[in-house]
ZAMARGU-4260 file (C-alpha; in steps of 0.2 Angstrom, whole numbers, plus 5000, padded with zeros to 4 digits):
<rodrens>
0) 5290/5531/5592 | 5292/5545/5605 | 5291/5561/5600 | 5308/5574/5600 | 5304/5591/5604
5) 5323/5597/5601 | 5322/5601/5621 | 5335/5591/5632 | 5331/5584/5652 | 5340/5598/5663
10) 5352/5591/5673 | 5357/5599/5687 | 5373/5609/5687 | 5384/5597/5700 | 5378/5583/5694
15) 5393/5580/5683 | 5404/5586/5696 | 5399/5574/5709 | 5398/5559/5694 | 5416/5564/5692
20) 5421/5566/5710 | 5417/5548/5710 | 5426/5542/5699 | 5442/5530/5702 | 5456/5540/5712
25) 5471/5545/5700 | 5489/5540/5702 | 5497/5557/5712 | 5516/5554/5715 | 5529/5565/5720
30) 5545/5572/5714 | 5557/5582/5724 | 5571/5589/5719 | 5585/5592/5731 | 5602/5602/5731
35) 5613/5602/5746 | 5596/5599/5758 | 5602/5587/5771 | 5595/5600/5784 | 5579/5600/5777
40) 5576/5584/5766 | 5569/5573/5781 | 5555/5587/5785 | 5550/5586/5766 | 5550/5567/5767
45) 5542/5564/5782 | 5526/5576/5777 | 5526/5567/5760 | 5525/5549/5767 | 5512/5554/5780
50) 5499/5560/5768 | 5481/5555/5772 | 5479/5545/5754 | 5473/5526/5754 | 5485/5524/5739
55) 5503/5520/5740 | 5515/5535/5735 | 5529/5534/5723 | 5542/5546/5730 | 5557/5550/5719
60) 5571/5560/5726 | 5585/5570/5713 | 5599/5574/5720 | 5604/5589/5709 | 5625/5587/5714
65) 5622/5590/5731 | 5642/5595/5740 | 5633/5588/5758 | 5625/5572/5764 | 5609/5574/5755
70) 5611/5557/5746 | 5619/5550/5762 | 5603/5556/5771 | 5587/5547/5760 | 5597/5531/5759
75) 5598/5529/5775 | 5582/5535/5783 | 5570/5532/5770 | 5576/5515/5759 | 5560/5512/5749
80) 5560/5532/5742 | 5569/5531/5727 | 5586/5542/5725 | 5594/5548/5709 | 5610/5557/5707
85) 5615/5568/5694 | 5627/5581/5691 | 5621/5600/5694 | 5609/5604/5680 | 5597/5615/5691
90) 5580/5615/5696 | 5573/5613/5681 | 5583/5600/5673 | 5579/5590/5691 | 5561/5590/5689
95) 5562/5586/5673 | 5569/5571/5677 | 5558/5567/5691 | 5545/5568/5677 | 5553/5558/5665
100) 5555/5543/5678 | 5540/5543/5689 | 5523/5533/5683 | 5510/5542/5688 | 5496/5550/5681
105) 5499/5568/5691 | 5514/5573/5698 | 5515/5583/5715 | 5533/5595/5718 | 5540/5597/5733
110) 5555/5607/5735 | 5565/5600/5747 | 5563/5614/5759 | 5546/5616/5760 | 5533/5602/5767
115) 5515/5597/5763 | 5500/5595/5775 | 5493/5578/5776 | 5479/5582/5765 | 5490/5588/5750
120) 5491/5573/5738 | 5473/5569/5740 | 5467/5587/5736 | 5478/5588/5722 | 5468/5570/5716
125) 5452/5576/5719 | 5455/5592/5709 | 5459/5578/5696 | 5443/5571/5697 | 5433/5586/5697
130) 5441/5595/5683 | 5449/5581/5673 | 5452/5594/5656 | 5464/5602/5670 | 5484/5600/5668
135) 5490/5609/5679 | 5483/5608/5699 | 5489/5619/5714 | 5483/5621/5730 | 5481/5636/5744
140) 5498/5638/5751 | 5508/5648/5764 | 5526/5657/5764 | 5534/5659/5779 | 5552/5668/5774
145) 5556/5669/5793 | 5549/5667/5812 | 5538/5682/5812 | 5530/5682/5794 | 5516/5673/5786
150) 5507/5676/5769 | 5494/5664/5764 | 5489/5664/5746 | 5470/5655/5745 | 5451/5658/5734
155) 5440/5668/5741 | 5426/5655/5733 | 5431/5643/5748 | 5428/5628/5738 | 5439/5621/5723
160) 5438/5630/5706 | 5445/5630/5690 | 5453/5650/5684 | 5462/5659/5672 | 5482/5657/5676
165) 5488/5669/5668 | 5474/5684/5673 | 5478/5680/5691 | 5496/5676/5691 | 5498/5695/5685
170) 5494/5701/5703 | 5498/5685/5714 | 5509/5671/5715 | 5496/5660/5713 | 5503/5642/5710
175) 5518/5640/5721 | 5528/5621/5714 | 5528/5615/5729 | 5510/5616/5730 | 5505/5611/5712
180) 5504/5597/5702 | 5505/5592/5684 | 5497/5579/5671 | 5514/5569/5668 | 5510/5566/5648
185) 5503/5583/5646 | 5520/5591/5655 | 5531/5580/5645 | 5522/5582/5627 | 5527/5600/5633
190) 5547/5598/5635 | 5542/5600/5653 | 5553/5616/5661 | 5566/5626/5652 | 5582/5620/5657
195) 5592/5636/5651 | 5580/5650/5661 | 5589/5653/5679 | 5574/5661/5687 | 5557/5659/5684
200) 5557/5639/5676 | 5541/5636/5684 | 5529/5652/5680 | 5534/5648/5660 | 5530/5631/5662
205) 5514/5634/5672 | 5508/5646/5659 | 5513/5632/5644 | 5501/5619/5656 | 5488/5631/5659
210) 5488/5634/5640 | 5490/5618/5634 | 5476/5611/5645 | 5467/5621/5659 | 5471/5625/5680
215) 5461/5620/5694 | 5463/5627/5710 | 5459/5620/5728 | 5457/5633/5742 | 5464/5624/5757
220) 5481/5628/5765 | 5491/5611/5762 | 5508/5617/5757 | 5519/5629/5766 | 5536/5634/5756
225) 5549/5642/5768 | 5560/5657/5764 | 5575/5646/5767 | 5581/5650/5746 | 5573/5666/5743
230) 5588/5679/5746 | 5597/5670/5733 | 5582/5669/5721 | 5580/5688/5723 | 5600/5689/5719
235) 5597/5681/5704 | 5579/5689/5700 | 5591/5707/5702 | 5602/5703/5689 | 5594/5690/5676
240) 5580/5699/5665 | 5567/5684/5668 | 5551/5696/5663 | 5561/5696/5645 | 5568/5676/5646
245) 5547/5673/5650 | 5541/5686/5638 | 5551/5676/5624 | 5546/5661/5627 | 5528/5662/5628
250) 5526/5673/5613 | 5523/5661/5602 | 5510/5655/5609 | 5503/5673/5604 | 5510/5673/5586
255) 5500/5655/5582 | 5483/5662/5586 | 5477/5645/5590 | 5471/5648/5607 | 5453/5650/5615
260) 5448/5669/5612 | 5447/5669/5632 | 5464/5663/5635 | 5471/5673/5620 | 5465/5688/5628
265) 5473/5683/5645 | 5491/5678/5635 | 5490/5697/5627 | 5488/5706/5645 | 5502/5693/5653
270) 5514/5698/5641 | 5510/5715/5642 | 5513/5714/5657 | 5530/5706/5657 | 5536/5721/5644
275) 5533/5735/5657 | 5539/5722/5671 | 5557/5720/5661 | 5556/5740/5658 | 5556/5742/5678
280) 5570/5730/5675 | 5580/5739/5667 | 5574/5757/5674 | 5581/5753/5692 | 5599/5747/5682
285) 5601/5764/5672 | 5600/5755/5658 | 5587/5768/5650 | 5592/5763/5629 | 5585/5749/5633
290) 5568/5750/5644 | 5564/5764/5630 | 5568/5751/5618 | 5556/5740/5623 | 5542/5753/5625
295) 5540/5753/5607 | 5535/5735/5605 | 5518/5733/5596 | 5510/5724/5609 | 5512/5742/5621
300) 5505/5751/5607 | 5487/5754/5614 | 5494/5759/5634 | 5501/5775/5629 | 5497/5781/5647
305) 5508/5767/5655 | 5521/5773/5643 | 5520/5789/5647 | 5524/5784/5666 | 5537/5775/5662
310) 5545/5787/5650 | 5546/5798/5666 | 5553/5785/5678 | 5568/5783/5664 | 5573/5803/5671
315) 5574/5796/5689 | 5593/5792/5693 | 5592/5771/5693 | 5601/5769/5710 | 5583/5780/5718
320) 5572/5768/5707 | 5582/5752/5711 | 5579/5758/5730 | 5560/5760/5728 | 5559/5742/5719
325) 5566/5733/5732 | 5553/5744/5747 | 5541/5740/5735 | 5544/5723/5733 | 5546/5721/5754
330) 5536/5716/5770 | 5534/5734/5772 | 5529/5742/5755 | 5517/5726/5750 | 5500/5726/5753
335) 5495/5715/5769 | 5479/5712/5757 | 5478/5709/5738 | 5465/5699/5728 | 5465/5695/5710
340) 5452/5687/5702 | 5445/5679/5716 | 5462/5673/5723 | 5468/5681/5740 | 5485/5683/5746
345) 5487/5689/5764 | 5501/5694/5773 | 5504/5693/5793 | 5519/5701/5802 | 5520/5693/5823
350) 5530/5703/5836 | 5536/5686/5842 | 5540/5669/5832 | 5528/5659/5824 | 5526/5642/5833
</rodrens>
């Protein structure tokens, strides 16, 4: 009988990887939800039905109570996609349904103003493959608000890579939906995204996935999300507390203390985070009660010199803060450079249109 010495045979590091990688292709199917898109809903379509994947695509279309010929549009120019229709519910309560009807294994969003690259569905599957712990999957993508702007958001690593969610998402925007994915019974055992939160659904439901299961990133470019709904989500974004609609909603996961010691340690700092993010809030809206009020949650109790700075803020007249926010949070006051845990976000400004 041989003879054990306790030692193992090392194997090299990729190995595993590359066994994986090889591995039978997962079912990735998209859902897109659409709400008066008839401008826009071929260009998503087209981008989704000429993705580069051997596998056929299941492409399910909602039509969230659109006023215009959205409905009219898909039925005519794409008969095999299917269409459903359903009376407003919002975004969220559309992808939910997109998830609840759809058979695949992963589930790729598309807004239906934004488009993929023909690579898309197949870097989301081998992400799959490579990292099959991972629920929630996104890709490099760019933003293009108009003709003469362009922010890409990538990893620096240049190769795919699972990260921490949270610890990056704290500095950049780093899973866009329409350029992530989701393991459908994972998403589903989860309640899938809130249906009562009007900004913000899919960072909450991001941050459940990632704690539920694991992210894995892919650093190519293969979604670009245009600017097409982005004043109206800053409208709402000025006037709905969504820091403090997230903050609650993911604090449970805190209380139950059943996390990995990693990920707890990432939760704590998002939250934190979202506190001082709701104080800012509340700052550039005089309302000073309450951003004072939340300075004396527990969780703030070791940043006294944060809460020193915003004690100061609160003596600024709101209407100068609310001023500074929005320069802040602006082609010019942004960085044209930030990078967060190896992610990169890159912003470019052209004199002329982009073609």
């Amino acid at each position: 009988m041989p003879h054990d010495s306790g030692r193992r045979a090392s194997v090299p590091a990729d190995k595993g990887r590359s066994e994986r990688a090889a591995l039978p292709a997962p079912r990735v199917h998209a859902v897109i939800p659409a709400y008066n898109a008839a401008a826009t809903i071929a260009r998503a379509l087209s981008s989704v039905l000429a993705q580069d994947s051997q596998r056929e695509v299941e492409v399910i279309v909602v039509d969230d109570g659109s006023t215009d010929d959205t409905a009219e549009a898909v039925r005519e120019q794409y008969p095999d996609v299917t269409l459903i229709q359903q009376e407003n519910r919002g975004v969220g309560a559309a992808r939910n349904r997109g998830l609840r009807v759809a058979h695949g294994d992963y589930i790729a969003f598309l807004d239906a103003d934004d488009e993929w690259s023909p690579t898309h569905l197949s870097d989301i599957a081998h992400l799959a493959r490579l990292f099959p712990d991972a629920g929630l999957l996104s890709t490099g993508y760019a933003f293009v608000p108009d003709e003469r702007i362009r922010t890409v958001v990538t990893h620096g690593s240049g190769a795919p890579v699972e990260a921490d969610f949270l610890r990056a998402s704290r500095s950049i925007w780093v899973a866009h939906t329409s350029a992530t994915a989701v393991r459908r019974d994972t998403a589903l055992a989860l309640g899938g995204f809130r249906e009562d939160m009007p900004l913000s659904e899919d960072t909450e439901f991001f941050a459940r996935m990632y704690l539920a299961s694991g992210f894995a990133f892919h650093p190519r470019v293969s979604s670009t999300y245009y600017g097409g709904s982005s004043t109206s989500a800053v409208a709402r974004h000025r006037e709905t507390p969504s820091s403090m609609m997230m903050f609650e909603a993911l604090l449970p996961w805190l209380q139950k203390g059943n996390l990995p010691p990693d990920k707890l340690l990432s939760l704590r700092r998002f939250l934190t985070e979202l506190l001082f993010s709701h104080c800012r809030w509340c700052l550039t809206r005089s309302r000073r009660r309450e951003a004072l009020e939340t300075l004396q949650h527990p969780l703030l109790a070791q940043h006294r010199p944060m809460r020193r700075r915003m004690r100061v803020l609160s003596l600024a007249p709101g209407r100068l803060l609310s001023v500074w926010e929005r320069f802040r949070q602006s082609r010019w006051g942004a960085p044209a450079r930030t990078e967060a845990d190896g992610f990169v976000r890159t912003t470019k400004t052209f004199r002329r249109a982009v073609t």
